[in-house]
N, C-alpha and C positions, 0 to 999 in steps of 0.2 A: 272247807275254807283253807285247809293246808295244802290241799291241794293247788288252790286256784293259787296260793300264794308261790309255793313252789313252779307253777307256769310262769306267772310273771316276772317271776328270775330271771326264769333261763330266756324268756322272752328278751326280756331287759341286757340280758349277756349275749345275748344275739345277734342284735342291733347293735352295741357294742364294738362287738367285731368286724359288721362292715361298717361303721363309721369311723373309725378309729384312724384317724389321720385326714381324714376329710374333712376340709371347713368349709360350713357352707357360706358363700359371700352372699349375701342380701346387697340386690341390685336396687337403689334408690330407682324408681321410677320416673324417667325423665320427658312423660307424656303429660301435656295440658289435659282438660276434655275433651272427648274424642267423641267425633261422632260416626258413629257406621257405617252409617252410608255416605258417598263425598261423589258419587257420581264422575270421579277423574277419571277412573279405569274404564269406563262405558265406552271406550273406541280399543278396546284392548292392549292398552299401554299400563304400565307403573311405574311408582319412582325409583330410584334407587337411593340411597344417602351419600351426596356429597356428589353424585356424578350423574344430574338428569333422569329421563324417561327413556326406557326400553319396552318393548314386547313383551306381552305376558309369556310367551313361547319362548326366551333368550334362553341359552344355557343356564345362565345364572341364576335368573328366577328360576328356572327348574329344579338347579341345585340348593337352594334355599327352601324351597316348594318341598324336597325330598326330605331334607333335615326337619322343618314342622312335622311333615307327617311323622316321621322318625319319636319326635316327641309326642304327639297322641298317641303310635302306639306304646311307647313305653307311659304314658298317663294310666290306658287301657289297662295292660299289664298288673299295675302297681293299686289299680282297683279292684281288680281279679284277687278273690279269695286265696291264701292266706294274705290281707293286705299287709303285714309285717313281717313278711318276708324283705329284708336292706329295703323298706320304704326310703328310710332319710338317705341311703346312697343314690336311689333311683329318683327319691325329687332332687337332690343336687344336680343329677345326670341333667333334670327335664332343664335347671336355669341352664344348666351351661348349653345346653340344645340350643337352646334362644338367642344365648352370647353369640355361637356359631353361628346360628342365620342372620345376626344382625352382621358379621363377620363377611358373611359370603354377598350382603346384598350392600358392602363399603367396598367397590371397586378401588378406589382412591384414596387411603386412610391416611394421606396428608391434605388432605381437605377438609376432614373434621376437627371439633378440636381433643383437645388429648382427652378431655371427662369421657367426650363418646366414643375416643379408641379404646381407652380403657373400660367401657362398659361391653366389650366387643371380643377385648382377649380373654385368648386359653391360656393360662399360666400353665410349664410343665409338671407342677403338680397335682394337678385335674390328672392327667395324663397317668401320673407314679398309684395316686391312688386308687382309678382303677384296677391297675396291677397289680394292689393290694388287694383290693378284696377278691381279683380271679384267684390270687392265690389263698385266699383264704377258704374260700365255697371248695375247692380243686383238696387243700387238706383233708375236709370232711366227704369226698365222694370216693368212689371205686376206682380204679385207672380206667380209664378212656381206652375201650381196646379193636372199637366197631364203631361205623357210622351208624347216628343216632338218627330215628324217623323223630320228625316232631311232634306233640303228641304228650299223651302221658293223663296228666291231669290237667283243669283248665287252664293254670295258671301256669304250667311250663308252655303251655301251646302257646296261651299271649303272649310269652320271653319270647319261643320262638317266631310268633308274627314281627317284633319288634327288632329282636336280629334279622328279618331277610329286607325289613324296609331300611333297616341301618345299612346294612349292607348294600342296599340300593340307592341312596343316598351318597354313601362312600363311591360309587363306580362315577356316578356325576360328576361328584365331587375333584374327580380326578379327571373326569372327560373335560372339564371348565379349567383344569388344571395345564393342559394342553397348551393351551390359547395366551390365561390370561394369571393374573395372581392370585395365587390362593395361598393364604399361610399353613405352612408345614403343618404345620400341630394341628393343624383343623385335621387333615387326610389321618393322621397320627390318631388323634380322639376316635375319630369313628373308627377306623379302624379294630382298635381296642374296646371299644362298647360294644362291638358286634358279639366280641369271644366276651364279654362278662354276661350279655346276655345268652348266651350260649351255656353257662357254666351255671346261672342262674337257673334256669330251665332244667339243667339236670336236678340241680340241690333242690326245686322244687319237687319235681317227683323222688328225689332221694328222702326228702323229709315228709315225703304222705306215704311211704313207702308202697310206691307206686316202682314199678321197672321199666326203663327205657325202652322202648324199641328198639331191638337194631335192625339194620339191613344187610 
């Protein structure tokens, strides 16, 4: 029993540390009922909000297409044993994934009104506090002195499936960037989730003491 009590601690002091400056915003839900199927997409078009029907093949919905997945695998991940490894930083992560693809699929955000811009923004705080917790995993690891295979145990190899879809997501993100509007801080977030997930991955196998691969 003193045992377990003692886990829970330090459990509790762990979680802590990567939450710690992170608020998670509870997004009111701004959908009636919905039903699943709506048969609109059956000629290979979708909406977008606030600015018509595109191709399911556009940039955009690609780059929006890349960020979901982005958030499944980081779901994936954070169900992967040990699940209390920064869970509550990594569900913050999965809203703000959302925010962004609602973000990326508002060509035109003076067209909505402000409730749904603002259900859509990255605040630069999102941003700070990822920074935070890289540095906080980055305290408790080795120095970084070799490319890492990915690998390890299961649950760094999901970080690392989760950073290479972020980071594929991120290249989109930028190719649609080219063209048309994309808000800064979007490119910026992902960016940054790629390396927490990256850092993540290590602290995972640094705390099964498991050792990195390098190459």
């Amino acid at each position: 029993m003193k045992e377990t009590a003692v886990a829970t601690g330090a459990s509790r002091r762990m979680r802590q540390r990567f939450t710690s400056g992170w608020t998670v915003r509870l997004r009111q839900s701004y959908l009636a009922d919905v039903k699943i199927y709506t048969r609109t997409g059956d000629s290979g078009e979708t909406s977008l909000m606030g600015a018509g029907r595109v191709s399911k093949d556009h940039l955009r919905v690609m780059a929006y297409g890349d960020v979901d997945e982005t958030n499944a695998a980081v779901g994936l991940a954070r169900t992967t044993e040990p699940t209390d490894l920064a869970d509550e930083l990594l569900t913050a992560v999965q809203r703000d994934l959302f925010a962004i693809g609602g973000a990326l699929a508002t060509p035109e955000p003076e067209r909505v009104g402000a409730v749904q811009r603002a259900k859509v923004a990255v605040a630069p705080e999102r941003i700070a506090a990822l920074e935070q917790a890289i540095d906080a995993a980055d305290a408790e690891l080795p120095p970084l002195t070799a490319f890492v295979l990915p690998g390890g145990t299961a649950k760094a190899a999901a970080l690392h499936v989760a950073r290479t879809v972020c980071r594929r997501a991120e290249r989109t993100v930028v190719h649609l960037s080219h063209t048309e509007h994309v808000p800064e801080e979007v490119v910026v977030y992902l960016n940054r989730l790629s390396d927490l997930l990256f850092t993540l991955a290590r602290l995972a196998n640094h705390r099964a003491r498991v050792a990195d691969v390098t190459w």
